[in-house]
C-alpha positions in Angstrom: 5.8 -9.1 -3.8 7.0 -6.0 -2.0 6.3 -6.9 1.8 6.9 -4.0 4.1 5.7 -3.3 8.1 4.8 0.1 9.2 4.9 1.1 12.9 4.1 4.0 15.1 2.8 7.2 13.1 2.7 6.9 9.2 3.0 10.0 7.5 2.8 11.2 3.8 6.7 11.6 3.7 7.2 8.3 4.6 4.9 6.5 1.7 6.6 9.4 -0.6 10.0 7.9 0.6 9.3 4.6 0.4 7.4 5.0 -3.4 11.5 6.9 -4.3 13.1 3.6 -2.8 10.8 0.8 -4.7 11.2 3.2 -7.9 15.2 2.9 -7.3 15.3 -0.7 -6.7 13.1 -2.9 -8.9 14.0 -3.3 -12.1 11.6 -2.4 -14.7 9.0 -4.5 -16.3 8.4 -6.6 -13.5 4.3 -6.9 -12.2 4.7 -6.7 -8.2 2.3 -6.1 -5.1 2.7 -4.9 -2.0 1.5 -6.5 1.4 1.9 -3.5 4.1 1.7 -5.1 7.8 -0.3 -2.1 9.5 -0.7 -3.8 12.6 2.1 -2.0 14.1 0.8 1.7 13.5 -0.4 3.9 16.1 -1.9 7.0 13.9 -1.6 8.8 10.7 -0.1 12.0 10.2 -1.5 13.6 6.9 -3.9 16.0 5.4 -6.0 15.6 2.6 -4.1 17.1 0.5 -1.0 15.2 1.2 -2.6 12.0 0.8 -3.8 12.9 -2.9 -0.3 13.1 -3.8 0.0 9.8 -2.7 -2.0 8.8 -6.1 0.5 10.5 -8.1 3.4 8.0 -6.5 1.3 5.4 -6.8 0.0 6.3 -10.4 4.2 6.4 -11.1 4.5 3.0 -9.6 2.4 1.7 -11.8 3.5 3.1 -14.9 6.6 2.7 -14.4 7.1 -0.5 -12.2 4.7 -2.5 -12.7 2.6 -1.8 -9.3 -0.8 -3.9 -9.4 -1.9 -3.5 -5.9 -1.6 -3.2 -2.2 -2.9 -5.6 0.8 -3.1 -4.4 3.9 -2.8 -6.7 6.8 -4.4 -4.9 9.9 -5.3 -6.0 13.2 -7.9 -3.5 15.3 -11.0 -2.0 14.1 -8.3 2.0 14.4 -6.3 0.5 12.1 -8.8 -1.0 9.6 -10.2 2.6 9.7 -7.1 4.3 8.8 -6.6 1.5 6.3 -9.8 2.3 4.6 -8.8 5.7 4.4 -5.7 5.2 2.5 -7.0 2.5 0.3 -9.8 5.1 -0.6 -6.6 7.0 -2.2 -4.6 4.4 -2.9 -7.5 2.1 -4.8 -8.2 5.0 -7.4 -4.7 3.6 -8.8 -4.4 -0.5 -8.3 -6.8 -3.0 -6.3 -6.4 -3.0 -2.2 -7.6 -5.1 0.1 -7.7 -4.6 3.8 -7.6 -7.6 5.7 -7.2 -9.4 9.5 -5.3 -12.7 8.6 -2.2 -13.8 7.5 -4.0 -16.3 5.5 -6.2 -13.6 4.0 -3.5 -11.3 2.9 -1.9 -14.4 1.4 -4.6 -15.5 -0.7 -5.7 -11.2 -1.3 -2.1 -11.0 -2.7 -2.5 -14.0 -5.3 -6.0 -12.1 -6.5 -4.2 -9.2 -7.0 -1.0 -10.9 -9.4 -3.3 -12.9 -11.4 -6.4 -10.8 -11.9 -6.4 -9.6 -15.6 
């Protein structure tokens, strides 16, 4: 599992940046998700069109690394919304969950790796 927090604003470069960092550092033919802590984030900072090219690095992620999903752990209504949004991108390449609990994103996580 690929466990990352996210503060302040999140933009399109920085998922496109972090996408070039997990494709440089895990080896290949691993199966991996990702639990993004969201709680810390204030906005997002991205237009439509930049968050469709989020699918391609996801899409690349996932052919190339393995990716099976994302959980995101969030904790006010703002930042399930902006959750949502992304997942609405995001989802059209692995499973994500949005979620309020530790606990939850735990047990979301374990769905994700062992759903066939």
């Amino acid at each position: 599992t690929v466990r990352i927090k996210l503060s302040d604003v999140l933009t399109s470069r920085d998922v496109i940046e972090y996408g070039l960092q997990v494709t440089a550092e895990l080896p290949d033919g691993i199966t991996f998700a990702e639990l993004v802590d969201f709680r810390g984030v204030d906005d997002i900072s991205m237009s439509y069109k930049e968050s469709i090219h989020l699918q391609t690095v996801f899409a690349d992620l996932k052919q190339n690394k393995g990716y099976r999903g994302t959980v995101m752990l969030v904790g006010t209504d703002f930042q399930f919304g902006m959750a949502r949004m992304l997942s609405a991108v995001i989802g059209e390449v692995g499973i994500v969950h949005v979620v309020r609990e530790d606990e939850e994103a735990e047990v979301a996580l374990k769905a994700i790796l062992t759903d066939d």
